[in-house]
C-alpha positions as CSV (number, residue, x, y, z in Angstrom):
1,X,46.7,92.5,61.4
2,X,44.8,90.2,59.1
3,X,44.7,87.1,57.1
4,X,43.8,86.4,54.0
5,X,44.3,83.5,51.3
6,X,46.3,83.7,48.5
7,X,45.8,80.4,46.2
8,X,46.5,77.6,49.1
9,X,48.9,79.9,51.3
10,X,47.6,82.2,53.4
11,X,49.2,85.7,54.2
12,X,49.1,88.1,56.7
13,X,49.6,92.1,56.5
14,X,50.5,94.6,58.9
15,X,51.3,97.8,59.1
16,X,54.6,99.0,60.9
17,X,55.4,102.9,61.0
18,X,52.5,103.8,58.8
19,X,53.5,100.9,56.2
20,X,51.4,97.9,55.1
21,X,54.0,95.0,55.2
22,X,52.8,91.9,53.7
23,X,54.1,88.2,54.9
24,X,53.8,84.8,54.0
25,X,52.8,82.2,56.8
26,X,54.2,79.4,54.0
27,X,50.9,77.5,54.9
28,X,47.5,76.3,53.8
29,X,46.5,75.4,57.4
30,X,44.7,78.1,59.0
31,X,44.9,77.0,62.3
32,X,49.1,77.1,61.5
33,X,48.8,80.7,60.3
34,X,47.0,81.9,63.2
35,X,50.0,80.7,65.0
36,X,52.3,82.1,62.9
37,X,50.3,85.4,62.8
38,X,50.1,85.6,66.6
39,X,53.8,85.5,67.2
40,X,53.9,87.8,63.9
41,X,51.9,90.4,66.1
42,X,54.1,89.7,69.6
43,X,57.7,90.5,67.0
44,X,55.3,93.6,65.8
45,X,54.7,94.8,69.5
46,X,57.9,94.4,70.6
47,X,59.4,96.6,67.5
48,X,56.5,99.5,68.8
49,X,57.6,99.6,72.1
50,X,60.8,99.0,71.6
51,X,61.4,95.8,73.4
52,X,64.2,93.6,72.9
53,X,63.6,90.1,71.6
54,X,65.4,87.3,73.9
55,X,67.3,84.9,72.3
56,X,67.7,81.6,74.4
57,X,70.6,80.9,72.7
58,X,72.4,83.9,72.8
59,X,76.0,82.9,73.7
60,X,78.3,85.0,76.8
61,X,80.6,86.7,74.3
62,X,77.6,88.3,72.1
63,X,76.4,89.7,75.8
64,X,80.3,90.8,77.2
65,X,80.6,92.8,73.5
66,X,77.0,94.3,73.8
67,X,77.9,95.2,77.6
68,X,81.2,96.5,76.5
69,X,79.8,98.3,73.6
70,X,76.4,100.1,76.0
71,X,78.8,102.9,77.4
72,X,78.5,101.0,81.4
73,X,81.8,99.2,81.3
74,X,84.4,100.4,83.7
75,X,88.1,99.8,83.7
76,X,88.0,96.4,86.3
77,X,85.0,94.9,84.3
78,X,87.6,94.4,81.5
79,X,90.2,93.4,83.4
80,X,88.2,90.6,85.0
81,X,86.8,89.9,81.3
82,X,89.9,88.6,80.5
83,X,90.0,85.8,82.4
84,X,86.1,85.2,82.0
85,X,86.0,85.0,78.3
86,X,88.3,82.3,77.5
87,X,86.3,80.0,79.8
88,X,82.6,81.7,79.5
89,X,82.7,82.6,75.5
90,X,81.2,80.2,74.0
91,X,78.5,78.9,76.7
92,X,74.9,80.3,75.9
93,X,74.0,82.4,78.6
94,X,71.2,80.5,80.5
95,X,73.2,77.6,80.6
96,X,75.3,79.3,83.2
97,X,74.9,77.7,86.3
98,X,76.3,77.4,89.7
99,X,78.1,73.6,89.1
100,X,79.9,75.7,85.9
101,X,80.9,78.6,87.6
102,X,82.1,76.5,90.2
103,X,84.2,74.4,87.3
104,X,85.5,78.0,86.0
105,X,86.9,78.4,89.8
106,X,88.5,75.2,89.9
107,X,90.3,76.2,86.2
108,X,91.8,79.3,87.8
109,X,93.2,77.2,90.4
110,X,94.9,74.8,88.2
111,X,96.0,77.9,86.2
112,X,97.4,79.6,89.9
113,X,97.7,77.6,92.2
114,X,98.4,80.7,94.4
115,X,95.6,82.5,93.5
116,X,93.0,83.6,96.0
117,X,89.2,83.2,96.8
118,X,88.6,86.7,97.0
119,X,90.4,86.8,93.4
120,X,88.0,84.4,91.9
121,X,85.0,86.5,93.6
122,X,85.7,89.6,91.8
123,X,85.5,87.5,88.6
124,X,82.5,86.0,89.3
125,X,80.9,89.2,90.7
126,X,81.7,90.6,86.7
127,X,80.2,87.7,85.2
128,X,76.9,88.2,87.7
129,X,76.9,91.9,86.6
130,X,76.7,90.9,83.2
131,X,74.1,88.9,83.4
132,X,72.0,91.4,85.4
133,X,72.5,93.9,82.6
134,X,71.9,91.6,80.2
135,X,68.7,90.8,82.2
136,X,67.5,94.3,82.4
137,X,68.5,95.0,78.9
138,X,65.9,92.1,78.0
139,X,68.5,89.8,76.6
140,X,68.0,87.0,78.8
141,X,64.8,85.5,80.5
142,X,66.6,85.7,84.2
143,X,70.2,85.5,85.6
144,X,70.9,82.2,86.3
145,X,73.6,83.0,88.9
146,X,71.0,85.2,90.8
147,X,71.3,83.6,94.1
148,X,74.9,82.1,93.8
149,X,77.0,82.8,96.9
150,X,80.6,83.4,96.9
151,X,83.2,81.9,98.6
152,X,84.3,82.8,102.1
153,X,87.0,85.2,102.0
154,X,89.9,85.3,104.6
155,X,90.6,88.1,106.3
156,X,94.2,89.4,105.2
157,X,96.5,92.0,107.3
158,X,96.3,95.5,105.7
159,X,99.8,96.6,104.9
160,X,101.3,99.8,106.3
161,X,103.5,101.3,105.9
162,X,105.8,103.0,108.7
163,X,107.6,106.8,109.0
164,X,110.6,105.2,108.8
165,X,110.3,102.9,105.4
166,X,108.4,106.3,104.1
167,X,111.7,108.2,104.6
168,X,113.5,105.3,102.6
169,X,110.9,104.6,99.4
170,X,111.0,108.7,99.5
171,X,114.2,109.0,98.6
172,X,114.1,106.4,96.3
173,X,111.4,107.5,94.4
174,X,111.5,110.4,91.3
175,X,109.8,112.2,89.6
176,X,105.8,111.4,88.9
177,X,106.0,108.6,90.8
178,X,107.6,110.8,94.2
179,X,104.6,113.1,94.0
180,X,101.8,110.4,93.7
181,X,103.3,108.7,96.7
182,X,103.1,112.4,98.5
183,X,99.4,112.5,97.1
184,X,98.6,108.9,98.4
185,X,100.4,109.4,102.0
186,X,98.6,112.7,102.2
187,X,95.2,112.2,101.0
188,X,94.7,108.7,101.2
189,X,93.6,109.4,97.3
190,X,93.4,106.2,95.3
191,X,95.4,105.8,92.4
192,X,92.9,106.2,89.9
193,X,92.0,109.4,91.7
194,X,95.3,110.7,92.0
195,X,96.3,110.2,88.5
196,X,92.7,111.9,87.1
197,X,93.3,115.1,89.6
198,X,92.9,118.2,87.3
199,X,94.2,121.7,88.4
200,X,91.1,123.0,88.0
201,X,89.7,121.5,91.3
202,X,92.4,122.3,93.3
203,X,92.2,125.9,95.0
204,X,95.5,126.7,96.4
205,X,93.9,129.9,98.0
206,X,92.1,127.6,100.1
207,X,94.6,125.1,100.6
208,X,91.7,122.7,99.7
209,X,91.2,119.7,96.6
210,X,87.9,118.3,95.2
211,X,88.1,115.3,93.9
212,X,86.2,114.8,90.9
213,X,86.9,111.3,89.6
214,X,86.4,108.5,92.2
215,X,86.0,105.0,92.1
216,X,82.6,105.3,94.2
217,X,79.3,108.0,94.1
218,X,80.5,108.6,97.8
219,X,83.6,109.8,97.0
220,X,82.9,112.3,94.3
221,X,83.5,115.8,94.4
222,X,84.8,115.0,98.2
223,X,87.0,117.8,99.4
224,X,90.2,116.9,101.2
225,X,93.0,119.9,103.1
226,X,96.3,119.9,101.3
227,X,98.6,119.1,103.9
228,X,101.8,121.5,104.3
229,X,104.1,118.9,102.3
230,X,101.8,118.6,99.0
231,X,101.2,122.2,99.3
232,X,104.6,122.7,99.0
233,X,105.0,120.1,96.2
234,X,102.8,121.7,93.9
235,X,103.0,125.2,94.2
236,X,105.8,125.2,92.3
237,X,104.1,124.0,89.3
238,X,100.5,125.5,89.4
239,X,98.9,125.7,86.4
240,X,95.0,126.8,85.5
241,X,94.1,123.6,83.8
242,X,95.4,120.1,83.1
243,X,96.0,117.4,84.9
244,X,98.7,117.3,87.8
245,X,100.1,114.4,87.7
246,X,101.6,113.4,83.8
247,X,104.6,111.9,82.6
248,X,106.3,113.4,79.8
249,X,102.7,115.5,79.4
250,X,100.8,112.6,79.0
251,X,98.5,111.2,81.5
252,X,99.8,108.2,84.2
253,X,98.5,104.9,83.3
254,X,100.5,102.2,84.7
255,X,103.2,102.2,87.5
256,X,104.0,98.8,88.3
257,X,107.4,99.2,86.9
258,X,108.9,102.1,88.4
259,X,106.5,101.1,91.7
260,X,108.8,98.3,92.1
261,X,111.9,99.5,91.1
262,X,111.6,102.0,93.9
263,X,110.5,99.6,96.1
264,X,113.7,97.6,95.4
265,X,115.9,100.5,95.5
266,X,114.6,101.7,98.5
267,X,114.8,97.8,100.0
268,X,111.5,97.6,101.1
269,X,109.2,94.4,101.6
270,X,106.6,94.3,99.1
271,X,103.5,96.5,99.5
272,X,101.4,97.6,97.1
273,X,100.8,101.0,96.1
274,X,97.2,101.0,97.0
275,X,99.1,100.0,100.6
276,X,99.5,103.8,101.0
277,X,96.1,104.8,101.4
278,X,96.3,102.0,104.4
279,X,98.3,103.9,105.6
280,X,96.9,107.1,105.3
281,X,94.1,105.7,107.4
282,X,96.2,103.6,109.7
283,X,98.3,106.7,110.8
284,X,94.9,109.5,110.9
285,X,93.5,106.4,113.2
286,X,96.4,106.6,115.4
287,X,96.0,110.7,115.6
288,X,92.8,110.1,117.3
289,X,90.7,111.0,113.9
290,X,86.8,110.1,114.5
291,X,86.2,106.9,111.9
292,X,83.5,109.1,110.2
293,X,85.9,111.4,109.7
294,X,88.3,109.5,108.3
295,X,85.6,107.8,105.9
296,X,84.7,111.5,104.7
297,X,88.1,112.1,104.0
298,X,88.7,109.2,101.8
299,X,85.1,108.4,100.0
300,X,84.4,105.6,101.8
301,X,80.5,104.1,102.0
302,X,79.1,104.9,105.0
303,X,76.9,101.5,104.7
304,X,73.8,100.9,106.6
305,X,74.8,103.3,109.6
306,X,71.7,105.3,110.8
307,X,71.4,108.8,109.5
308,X,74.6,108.3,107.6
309,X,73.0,109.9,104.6
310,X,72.3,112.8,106.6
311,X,75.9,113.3,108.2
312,X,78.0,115.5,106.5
313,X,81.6,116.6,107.7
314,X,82.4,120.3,107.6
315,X,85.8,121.4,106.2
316,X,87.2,122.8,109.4
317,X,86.8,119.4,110.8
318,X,89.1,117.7,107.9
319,X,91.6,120.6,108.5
320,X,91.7,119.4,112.2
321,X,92.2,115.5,110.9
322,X,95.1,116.8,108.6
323,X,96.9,118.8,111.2
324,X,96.5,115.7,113.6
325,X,98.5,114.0,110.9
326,X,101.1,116.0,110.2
327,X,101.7,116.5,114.2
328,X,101.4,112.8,114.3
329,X,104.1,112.4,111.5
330,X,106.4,115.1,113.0
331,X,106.4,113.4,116.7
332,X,107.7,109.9,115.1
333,X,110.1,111.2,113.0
334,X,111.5,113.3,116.2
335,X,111.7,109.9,118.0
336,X,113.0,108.1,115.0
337,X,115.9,110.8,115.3
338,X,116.2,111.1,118.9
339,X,116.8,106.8,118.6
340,X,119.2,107.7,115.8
341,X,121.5,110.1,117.9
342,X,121.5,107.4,121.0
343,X,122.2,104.5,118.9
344,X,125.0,107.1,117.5
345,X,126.4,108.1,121.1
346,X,126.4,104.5,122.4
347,X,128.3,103.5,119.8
348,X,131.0,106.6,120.6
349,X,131.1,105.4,123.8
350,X,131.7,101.6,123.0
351,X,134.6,103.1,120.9
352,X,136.1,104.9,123.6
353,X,136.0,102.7,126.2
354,X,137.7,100.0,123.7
355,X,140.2,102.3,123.2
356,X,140.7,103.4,127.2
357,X,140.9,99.3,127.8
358,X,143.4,99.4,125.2
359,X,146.0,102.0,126.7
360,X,147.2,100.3,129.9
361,X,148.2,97.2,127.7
362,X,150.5,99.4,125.5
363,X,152.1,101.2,128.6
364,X,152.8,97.8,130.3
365,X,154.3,96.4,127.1
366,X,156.7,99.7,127.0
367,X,157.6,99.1,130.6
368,X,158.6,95.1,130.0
369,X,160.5,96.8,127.6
């Protein structure tokens, strides 16, 4: 790149992709077009090698659409965008601090005052994750909310759900709906997971599903037993390719609806669908299932555990876990029945001795007669 004078103005040529470029610095100082040269060369450079050019001013939406637009966003990013955008839109990017998250907290509580702190942290974390792409994307000098810390979370009771109040929300349920409850009770299968389940990785010879479509890397391609119950469920309706669960042949989105309208018909307390895999734990727990067991069956991260990259559970082990769960299934229902047949003859009996109390009066009031 060089400089030359052109009447008072000097000008500067390059060349870029084999073709001389020619620019005016729109100055008779020198010492001004070497300035204007240099960052000339640095744009230059960065157009060689490809490097993107950071704009200090670039706003939060501009980074959210080119996020959104890259290919990494995933289905809970744009949920929590939702809420982030109306707040974060408009604020340039490195003028997102930790006093301004902290006002975008307080906004959400005036909005709910119900909502939670672990709530809040989910948005947050998204907005973080932006801005970490964005940083490695070369959008933005740093992330300002690099070393923010979240709230502290309570701790919250897992809902689970008992043999019994399976028996009821069973019956009350139909259709797609009655065999991604079997799925989630069974497999301890997130919804996501059940509703992506293709025939094609499920071999019946087997008696043995991969999943192929997880939430986390740990839980892809994870093979779980079909338990006698789901094995039963879809045998019926095999098919070579597809996916298993649709509604009207069209894939299973959303479920809140009929969700709660068997909860209500079933007359339930409120639990969440993701509650079932809870409880699909809760209950393999209570069968005496190892807990890395029970992580390999349902995809969980085996975190910072020594050698836990190495461990790897065989499938005769997880057909153990499932037939431990079944057995544990069938002994309380047998005792849910046994109590059902004694609360049934002790209330024969309370009916018979009423009416054996009642017979001596009505022979007495014959006799005054």
């Amino acid at each position: 790149m060089s400089l030359y004078k052109r009447g008072d103005v000097w000008w500067a040529y390059f060349y870029r992709d084999g073709i001389r470029h020619q620019f005016s610095t729109g100055t008779s100082n020198r010492r001004q077009a070497e300035t204007i040269q240099a960052k000339l060369k640095e744009e230059v450079n960065n157009h060689r090698f490809q490097i993107s050019n950071i704009d200090p001013h670039i706003t939060f939406q501009k980074l959210a659409d080119r996020f959104t637009e890259s290919g990494s966003v995933r289905p809970h990013h744009r949920y929590h965008l939702k809420f982030l955008l109306p707040f974060f839109a408009n604020f340039q990017a490195m003028r997102i601090t930790k006093s301004v998250a902290e006002e975008f907290r307080a906004a959400r509580r005036r909005q709910n005052p119900a909502i939670k702190d672990a709530t809040i942290n989910r948005d947050l974390s998204v907005l973080r994750h932006i801005l970490y792409w964005s940083f490695d994307e070369q959008l933005i000098a740093s992330n300002p909310l690099a070393r923010m810390k979240m709230a502290r979370e309570r701790r919250t009771r897992r809902q689970v759900l008992s043999v019994e109040e399976e028996q009821h929300l069973l019956l009350a349920a139909k259709g797609h709906l009655l065999k991604m409850i079997i799925f989630a009770l069974d497999t301890g299968m997130r919804r996501g997971e059940i509703t992506s389940q293709r025939w094609e990785d499920i071999d019946l010879s087997r008696k043995v599903l991969a999943v192929t479509h997880s939430k986390t890397p740990e839980g892809e391609s994870r093979e779980i037993p079909l338990s006698g119950r789901l094995l039963e469920l879809i045998l019926p309706e095999r098919n070579s390719k597809g996916l298993v669960i649709t509604y009207k042949n069209q894939p299973v989105k959303i479920i809140k609806r009929t969700w709660r309208t068997a909860l209500r018909n079933a007359r339930l307390r409120p639990v969440r669908f993701h509650d079932l895999r809870h409880t699909f734990n809760t209950r393999l727990m209570e069968a005496g299932v190892l807990q890395e067991v029970r992580m390999a069956l349902m995809g969980h991260s085996p975190g910072s555990k020594i050698h836990a990259t190495y461990t790897h559970i065989e499938l005769p082990v997880k057909r153990e876990a499932i037939r431990k769960l079944e057995q544990w299934v069938k002994d309380q229902q047998q005792q849910l029945k046994e109590k059902a047949n004694a609360r049934t003859e002790t209330d024969r009996s309370e009916s018979g001795a009423s009416g054996e109390a009642r017979e001596p009066q009505t022979v007495e009031e014959e006799d005054a007669r």
